[in-house]
N, C-alpha and C positions, 0 to 999 in steps of 0.2 A: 504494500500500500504506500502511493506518495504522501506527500505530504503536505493537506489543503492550506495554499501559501495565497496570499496576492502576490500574483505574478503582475502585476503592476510595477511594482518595485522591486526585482529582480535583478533590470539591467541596470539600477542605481547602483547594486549591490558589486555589478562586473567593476573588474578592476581598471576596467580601461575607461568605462563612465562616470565612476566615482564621483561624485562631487561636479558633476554637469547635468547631471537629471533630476530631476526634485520627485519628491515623493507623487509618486502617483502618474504622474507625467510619462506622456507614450512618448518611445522613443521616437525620430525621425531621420530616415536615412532619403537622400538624393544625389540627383548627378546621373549622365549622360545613360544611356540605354549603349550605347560604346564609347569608347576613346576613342575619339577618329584623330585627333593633333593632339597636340600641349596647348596649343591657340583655346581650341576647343573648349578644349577642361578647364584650364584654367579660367576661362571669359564664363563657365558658367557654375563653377566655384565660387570666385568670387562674390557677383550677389546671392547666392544661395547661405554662403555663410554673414553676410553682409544682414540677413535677415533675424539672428540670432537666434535660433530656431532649428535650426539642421544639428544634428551630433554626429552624423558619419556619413563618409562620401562614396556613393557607387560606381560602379562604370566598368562594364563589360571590357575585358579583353580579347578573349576569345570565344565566339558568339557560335553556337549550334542553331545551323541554317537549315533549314525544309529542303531549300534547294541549293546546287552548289556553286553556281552563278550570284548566289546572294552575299552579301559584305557580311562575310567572317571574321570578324576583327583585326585589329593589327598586329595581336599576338605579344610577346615577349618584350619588344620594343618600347611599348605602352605602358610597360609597369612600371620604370623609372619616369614617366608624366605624371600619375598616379600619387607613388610615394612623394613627388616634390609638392606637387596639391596638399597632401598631409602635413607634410611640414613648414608649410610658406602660413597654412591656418589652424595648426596643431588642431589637427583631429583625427580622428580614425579612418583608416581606407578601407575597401573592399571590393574583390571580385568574386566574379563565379570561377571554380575550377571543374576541369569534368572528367580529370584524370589522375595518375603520379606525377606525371612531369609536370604537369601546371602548377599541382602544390609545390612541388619542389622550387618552382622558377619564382613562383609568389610570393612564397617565405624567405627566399633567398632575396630578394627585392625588398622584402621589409613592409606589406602589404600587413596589414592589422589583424584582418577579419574576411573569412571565406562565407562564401556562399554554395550550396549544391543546385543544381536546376535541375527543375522538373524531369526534365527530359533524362535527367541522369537516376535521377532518386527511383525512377521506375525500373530500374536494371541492378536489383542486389552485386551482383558480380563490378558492376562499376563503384558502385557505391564501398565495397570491401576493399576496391583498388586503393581508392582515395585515403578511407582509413588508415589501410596500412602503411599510408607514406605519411599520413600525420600522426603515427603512432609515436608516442614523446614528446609530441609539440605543446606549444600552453599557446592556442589561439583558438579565437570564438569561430565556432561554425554553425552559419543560418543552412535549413534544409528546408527547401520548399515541397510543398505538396508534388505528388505526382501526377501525370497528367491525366491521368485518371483516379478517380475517386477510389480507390482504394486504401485503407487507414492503416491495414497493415505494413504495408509499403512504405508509408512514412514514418510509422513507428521504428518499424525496422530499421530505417539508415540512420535514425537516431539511435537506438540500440548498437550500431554496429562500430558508431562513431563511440560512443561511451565504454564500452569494449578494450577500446585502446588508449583510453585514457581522457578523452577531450572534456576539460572537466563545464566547460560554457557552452551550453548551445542554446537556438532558439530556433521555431518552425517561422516557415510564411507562408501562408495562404495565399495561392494567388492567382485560384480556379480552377476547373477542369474544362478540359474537352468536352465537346455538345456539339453537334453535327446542327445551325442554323441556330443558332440563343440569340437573341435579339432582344434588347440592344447591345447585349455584351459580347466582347473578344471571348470572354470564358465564363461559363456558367460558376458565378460564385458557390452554390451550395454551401451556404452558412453551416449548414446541418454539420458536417466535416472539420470544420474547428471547432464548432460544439462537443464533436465527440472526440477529438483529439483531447480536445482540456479535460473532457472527460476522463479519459485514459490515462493523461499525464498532466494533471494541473502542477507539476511543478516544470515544468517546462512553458518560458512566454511563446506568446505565440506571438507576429506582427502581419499585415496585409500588405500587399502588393496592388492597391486599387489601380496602375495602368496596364499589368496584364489584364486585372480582369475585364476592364472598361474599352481597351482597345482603341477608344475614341477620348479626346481630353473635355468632349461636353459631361461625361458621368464621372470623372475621377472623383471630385466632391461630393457627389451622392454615395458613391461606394466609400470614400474614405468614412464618413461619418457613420454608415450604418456598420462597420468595423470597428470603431469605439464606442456605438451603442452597445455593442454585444461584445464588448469590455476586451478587444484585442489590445494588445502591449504597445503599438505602434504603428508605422506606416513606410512603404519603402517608396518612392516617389520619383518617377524619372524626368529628367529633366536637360532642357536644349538651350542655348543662345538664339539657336539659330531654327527651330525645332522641323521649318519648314524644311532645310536645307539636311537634315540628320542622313544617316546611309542606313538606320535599321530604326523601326518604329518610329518614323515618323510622327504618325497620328495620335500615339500618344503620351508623347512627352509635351510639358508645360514649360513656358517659359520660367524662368528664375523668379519675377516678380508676380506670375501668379498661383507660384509655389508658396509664395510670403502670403497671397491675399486668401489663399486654399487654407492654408493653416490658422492664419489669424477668424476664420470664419466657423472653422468647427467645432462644438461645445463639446465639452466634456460633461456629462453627464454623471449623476450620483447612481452608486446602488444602491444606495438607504436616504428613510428620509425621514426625520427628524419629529414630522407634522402628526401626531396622534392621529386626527381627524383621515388624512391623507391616508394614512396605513391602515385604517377602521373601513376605508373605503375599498382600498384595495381587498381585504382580506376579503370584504363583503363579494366583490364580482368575482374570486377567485373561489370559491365557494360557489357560485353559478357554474363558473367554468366546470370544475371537479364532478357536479351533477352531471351538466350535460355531456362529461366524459365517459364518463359510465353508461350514459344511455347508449351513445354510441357504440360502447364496448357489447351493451345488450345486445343491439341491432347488428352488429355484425356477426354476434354467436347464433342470432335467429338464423340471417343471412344463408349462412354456416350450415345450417339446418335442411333450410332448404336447396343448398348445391349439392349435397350428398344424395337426396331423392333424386333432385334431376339426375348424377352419377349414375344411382344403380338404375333408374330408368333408361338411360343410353347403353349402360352395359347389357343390359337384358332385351334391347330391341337392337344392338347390333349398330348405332348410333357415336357417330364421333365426338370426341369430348370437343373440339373447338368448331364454330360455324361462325365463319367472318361474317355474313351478314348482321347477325346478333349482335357481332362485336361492334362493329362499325356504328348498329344503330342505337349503342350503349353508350358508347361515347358523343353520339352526336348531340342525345338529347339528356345527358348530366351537364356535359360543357354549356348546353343552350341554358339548361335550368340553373347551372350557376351563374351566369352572366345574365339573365335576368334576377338573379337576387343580389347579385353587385359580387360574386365572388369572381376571383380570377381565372381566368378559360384556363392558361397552363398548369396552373394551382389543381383546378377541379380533373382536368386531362392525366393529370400523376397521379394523384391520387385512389384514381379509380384505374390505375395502368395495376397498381402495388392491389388493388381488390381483384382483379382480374386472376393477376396469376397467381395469389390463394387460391382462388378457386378451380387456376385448374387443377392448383396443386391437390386440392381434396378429393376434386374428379379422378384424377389419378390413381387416389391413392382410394378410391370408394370401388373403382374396374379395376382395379385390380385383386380386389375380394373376389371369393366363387357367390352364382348368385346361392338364395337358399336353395332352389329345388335341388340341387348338386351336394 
């Protein structure tokens, strides 16, 4: 069992934040989505730390592309642009690594603070690489979600990472894959660092709102509903030039609306003081807890009745899925939530996770002998 901490103040506690974070205060990290020059970095360093507000600087060095015409970073060269940014504004640096030699190249450079990407965190065997070249090392390692929602996976590279000693780390959230999520680059699924803190509330967690956003009109929407739901922080990319960038464009912010991003999002309480307020709460929270249970009723009736329909299919020779059925289940839950103000995709999952219950119980109801047998 860990150990239920405010992971709020966690990265006060890191030795490299010490006495820069105040209690309670999410961390924030920004800077370029690459290094493309020192012109670069530096021109968008500058007002970033200019904003007092930033604690650590990002920027890709070597970029894992879709395709292989696409700007792969500049590699090796880049990390001494990097480490002088650290030192010109005493703060902490960071890249992504996605191998041994990259650790090796990055530590030897004087690079602060690693990160794992997605793309890597999905491959144990790369993820073991890496480990074992920072096995001894005393630096913080951020590991992002995989790109697909899978918890174990992410569990795992922090597992593998602690293994060998890394005694800092921290997760980002920072979406999954989703074939058409609109309006996002990556389907956030909160649920997933819900259950991450779950699993490991002692480990912070911080978000990544421009993978998830894709676009820089939602990054403020995503950053804020990432501190509602009490993540640690925020990783923020960011351009001089953003039009002109060679990888993600669309969504990095300029440096001064990095400043106006930050100054605009509230931090919210998890308690609150007000008798009344909390008298109130507890009251609708208690409606909620009934209408839970009825719900629980109604799907064990549910329940009931998909077992009849089972041995009926089984006993007439009848297949357990008939897409008509399916198609006109969905068309008119989604119609009937969107006439009572719920959300079409909301109501579409929802009833996707009832669906294959039931075939599950179909399943498992044919595959009984009937009685007459």
């Amino acid at each position: 069992m860990h150990n239920l901490t405010n992971t709020m103040t966690m990265f006060n506690n890191w030795e490299i934040f010490k006495g820069k974070i105040g209690v309670n205060q999410p961390l924030i990290i920004s800077g370029p989505c690459s290094a493309e020059s020192e012109e670069q970095l530096m021109n968008t360093v500058e007002p970033l730390m200019a904003t007092g507000k930033v604690h650590a600087i990002r920027a890709g060095i070597w970029k894992p592309r879709t395709r292989p015409d696409s700007f792969e970073g500049i590699g090796a060269p880049a990390l001494s642009w990097l480490r002088r940014a650290g030192e010109a504004y005493q703060v902490p640096v960071m890249t992504e690594v996605a191998n041994a030699l990259h650790v090796e190249q990055a530590l030897n450079a004087g690079v602060n603070m690693l990160w794992i990407g997605a793309r890597t965190t999905v491959n144990p065997f790369f993820v073991q690489e890496i480990a074992e070249a920072l096995r001894g090392a005393d630096v913080p390692v951020f590991v992002k979600n995989p790109i697909h929602p899978e918890l174990g996976l992410w569990l795992g590279a922090i597992e593998r990472l602690e293994r060998v000693g890394i005694r800092q780390i921290a997760a980002i959230h920072r979406g999954f894959y989703a074939h058409n999520i609109n309006p996002f680059r990556n389907d956030p699924k909160w649920e997933m660092s819900i259950e991450f803190r779950s699993e490991r509330p002692d480990i912070p967690i911080i978000c990544d709102p421009s993978h998830i956003s894709g676009k820089r009109a939602y990054i403020a929407e995503v950053s804020q509903t990432a501190l509602d739901l009490q993540l640690n922080g925020l990783m923020i990319e960011s351009h001089f030039r953003p039009e002109k960038a060679l990888s993600d464009a669309e969504q990095q912010l300029l440096p001064e609306d990095v400043a106006a991003l930050l100054d605009s999002l509230i931090l919210r309480k998890e308690d609150c003081a007000d008798e009344q307020t909390n008298q109130t709460l507890e009251n609708l929270r208690v409606l909620i807890d009934d209408i839970d249970r009825q719900m629980v009723e109604i799907l064990s009736r549910r329940k009931d009745i998909v077992e009849k329909i089972g041995e009926l299919k089984r006993d007439k020779g009848i297949t357990i899925l008939q897409f008509p059925r399916w198609f006109e289940i969905l068309r008119d839950r989604t119609q009937q939530g969107k006439d009572l103000g719920i959300d079409a995709r909301f109501v579409h999952e929802v009833f996707q996770l009832i669906h294959k219950f039931s075939i599950d119980v179909q399943q498992h109801t044919m595959a009984k002998l009937p009685e007459k047998f």
